[in-house]
C-alpha positions as CSV (number, residue, x, y, z in Angstrom):
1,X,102.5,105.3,65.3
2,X,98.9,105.9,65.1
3,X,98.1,102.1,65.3
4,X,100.6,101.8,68.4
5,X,98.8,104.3,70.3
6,X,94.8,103.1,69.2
7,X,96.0,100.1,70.7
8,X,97.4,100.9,73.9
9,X,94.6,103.3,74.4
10,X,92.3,100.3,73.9
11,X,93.8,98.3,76.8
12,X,94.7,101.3,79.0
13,X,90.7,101.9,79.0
14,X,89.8,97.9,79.4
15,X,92.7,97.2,81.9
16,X,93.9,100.0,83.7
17,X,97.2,101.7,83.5
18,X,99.2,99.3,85.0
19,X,98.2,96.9,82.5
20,X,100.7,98.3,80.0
21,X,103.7,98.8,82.1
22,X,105.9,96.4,80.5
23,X,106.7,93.4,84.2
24,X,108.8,91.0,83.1
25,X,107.7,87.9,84.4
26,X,108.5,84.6,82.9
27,X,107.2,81.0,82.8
28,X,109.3,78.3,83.7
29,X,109.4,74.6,83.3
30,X,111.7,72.2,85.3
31,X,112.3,68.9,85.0
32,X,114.2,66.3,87.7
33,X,117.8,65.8,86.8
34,X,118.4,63.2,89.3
35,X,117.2,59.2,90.3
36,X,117.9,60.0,94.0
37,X,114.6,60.6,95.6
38,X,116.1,60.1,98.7
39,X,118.1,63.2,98.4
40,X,115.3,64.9,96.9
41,X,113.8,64.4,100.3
42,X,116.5,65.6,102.5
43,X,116.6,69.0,101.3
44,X,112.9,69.4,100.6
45,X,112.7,71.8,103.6
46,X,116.1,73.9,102.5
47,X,114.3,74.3,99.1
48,X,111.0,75.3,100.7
49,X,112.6,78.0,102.8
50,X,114.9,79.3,99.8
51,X,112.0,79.5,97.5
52,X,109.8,81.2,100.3
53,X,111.7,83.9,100.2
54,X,111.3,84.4,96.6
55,X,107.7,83.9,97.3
56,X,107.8,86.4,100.2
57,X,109.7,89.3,98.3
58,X,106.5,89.2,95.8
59,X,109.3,87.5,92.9
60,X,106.5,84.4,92.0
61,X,103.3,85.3,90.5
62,X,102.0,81.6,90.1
63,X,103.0,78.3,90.9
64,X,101.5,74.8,89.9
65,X,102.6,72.0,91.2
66,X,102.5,69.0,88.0
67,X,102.6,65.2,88.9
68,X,106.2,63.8,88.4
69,X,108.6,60.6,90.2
70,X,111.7,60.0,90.4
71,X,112.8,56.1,90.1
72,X,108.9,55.0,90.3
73,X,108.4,57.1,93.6
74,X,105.7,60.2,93.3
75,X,107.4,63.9,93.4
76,X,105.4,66.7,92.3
77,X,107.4,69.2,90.8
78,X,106.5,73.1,90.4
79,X,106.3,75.1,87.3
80,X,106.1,79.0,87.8
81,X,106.0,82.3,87.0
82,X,109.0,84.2,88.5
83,X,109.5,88.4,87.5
84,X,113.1,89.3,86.5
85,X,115.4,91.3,84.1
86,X,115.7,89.1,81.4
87,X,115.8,85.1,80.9
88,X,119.3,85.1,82.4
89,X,118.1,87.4,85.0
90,X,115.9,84.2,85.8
91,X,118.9,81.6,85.8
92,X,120.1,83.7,87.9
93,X,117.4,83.8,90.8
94,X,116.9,80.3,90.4
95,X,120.8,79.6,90.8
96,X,120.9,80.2,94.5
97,X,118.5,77.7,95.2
98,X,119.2,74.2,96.7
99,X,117.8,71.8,94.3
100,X,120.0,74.3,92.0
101,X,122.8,74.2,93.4
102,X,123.0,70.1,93.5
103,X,122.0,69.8,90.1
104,X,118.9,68.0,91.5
105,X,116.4,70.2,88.5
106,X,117.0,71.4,85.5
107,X,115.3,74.6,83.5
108,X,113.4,72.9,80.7
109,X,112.2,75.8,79.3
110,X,111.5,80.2,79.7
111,X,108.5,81.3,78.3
112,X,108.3,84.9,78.1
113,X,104.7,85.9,79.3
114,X,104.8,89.9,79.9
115,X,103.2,91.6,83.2
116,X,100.3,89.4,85.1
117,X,96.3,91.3,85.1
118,X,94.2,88.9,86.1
119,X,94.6,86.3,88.5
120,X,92.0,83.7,90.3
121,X,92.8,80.4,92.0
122,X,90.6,77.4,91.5
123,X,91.7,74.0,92.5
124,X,91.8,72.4,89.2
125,X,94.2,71.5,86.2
126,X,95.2,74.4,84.6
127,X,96.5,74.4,81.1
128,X,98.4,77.5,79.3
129,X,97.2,79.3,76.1
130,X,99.7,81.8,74.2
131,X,98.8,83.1,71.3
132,X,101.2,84.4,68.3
133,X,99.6,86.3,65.8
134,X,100.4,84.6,62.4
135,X,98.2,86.9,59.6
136,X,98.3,90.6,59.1
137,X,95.4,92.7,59.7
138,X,94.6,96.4,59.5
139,X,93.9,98.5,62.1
140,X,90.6,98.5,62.8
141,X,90.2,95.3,62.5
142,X,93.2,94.7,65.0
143,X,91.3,96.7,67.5
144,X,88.7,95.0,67.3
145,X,89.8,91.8,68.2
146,X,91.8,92.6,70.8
147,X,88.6,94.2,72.5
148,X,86.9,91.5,71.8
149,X,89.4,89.0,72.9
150,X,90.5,91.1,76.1
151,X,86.8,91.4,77.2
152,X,86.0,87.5,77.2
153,X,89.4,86.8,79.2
154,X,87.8,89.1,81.7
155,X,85.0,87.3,81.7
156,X,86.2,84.3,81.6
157,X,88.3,85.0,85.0
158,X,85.1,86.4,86.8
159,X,83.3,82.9,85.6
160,X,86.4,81.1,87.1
161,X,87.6,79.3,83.6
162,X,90.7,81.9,83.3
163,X,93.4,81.1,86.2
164,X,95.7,83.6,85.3
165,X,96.5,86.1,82.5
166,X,99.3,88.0,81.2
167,X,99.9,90.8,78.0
168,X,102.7,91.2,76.0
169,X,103.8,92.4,73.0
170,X,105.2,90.8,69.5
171,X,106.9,92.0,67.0
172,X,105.6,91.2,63.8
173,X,107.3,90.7,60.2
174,X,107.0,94.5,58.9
175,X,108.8,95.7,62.9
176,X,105.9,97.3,64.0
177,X,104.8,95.4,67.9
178,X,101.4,94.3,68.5
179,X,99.9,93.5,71.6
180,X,100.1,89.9,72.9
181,X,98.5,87.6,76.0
182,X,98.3,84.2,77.6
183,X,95.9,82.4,79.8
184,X,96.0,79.9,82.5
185,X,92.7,78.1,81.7
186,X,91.1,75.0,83.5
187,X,90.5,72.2,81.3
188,X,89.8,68.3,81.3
189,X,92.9,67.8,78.5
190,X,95.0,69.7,76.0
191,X,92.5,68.6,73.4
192,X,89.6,70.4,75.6
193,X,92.2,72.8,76.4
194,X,92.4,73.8,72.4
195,X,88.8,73.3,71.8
196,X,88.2,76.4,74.6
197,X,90.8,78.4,72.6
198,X,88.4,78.7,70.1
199,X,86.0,81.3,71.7
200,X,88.9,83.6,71.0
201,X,88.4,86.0,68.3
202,X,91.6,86.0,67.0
203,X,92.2,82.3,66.9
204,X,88.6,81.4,65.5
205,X,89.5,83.6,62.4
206,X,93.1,82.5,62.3
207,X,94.2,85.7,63.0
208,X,96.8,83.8,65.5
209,X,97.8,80.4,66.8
210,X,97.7,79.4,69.9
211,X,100.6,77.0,71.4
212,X,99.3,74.7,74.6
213,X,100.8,73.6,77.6
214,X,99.9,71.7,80.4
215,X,100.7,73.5,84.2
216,X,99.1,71.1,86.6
217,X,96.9,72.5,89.7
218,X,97.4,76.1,90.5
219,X,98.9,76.6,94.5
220,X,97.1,79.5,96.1
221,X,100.3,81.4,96.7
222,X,98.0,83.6,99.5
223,X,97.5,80.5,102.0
224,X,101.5,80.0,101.7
């Protein structure tokens, strides 16, 4: 109990309350399910409106758009971060939309991500970082690589390297939770990608492991 409440003491007085107020907002990856670019097409404008509204009602906290094609033509496709319930909560949203509904996408993956506190939007490729802790440590020491770690992803958002971030937590092999986070960061390639994780605390001492993924260039959801 005492190491649950150091810790959410440390972020409550690096973030803010809201910080810890446990959004559920969840990364997801689609992928085309069809060769019929042509259809694609059609109902671009159906899709833009129904996701709009998503967009409007304050549901999407980050889009990319990734270079994709269908049958050798060029289609972008988005990946996202949409808030809801749970991961059905998020088939669910994404069920009543056109490309959907025609069976034109398909959800390649749900990445939970917890509640967004930093955002930025630079026009550049943006790669994911989540980090799973993977050694235990003792208190102190937990603290103070989370402050550490917390500290340079603020920095690195004022600097303009961090796109986005979002805290979580994880539960760990003896049931106690332990806070969590990943970053949007802007990078040439995954392999420069992983080389920037390194100026995390907790990944430089092995404390955690970091899992990379590639977004494509952040949409700056203000100008929609």
């Amino acid at each position: 109990m005492k190491k649950s409440i150091k810790t959410t003491l440390l972020i409550t007085s690096l973030l803010g309350s809201s910080a810890i107020v446990q959004a559920a907002d969840y990364g997801v990856t689609l992928n085309w399910n069809t060769t019929d670019a042509d259809k694609v097409l059609s109902m671009m404008d159906e899709q833009r409106s129904a996701f709009g509204e998503l967009i409007k009602n304050k549901e999407i906290k980050d889009m990319f758009l990734v270079e994709s094609e269908i049958d050798g033509k060029l289609m972008g496709i988005l990946r996202f971060v949409i808030e809801a319930d749970n991961e059905k909560g998020v088939e669910d949203k994404l069920s009543y939309l056109p490309f959907y509904k025609e069976n034109l996408v398909k959800i390649e993956h749900i990445q939970p991500l917890g509640g967004k506190w930093l955002d930025n939007t630079p026009s550049n490729k943006n790669y994911g970082l989540m980090f799973k802790w993977e050694a235990d440590i003792n208190v102190l020491e937990m603290d103070r690589v989370i402050g550490i770690d917390l500290q340079r992803v603020i920095a690195l958002n004022k600097s303009g390297l961090v796109t986005s971030s979002y805290i979580d937590t994880q539960t760990v092999k003896d049931g106690s939770t332990r806070p969590t986070y990943s970053v949007s960061i802007m990078a040439k390639d995954e392999d420069h990608a992983r080389e920037l994780s390194q100026q995390f605390e907790a990944v430089s001492l092995g404390y955690a492991k970091v899992e990379v993924m590639y977004l494509g260039y952040k949409i700056n959801m203000k100008a929609l």
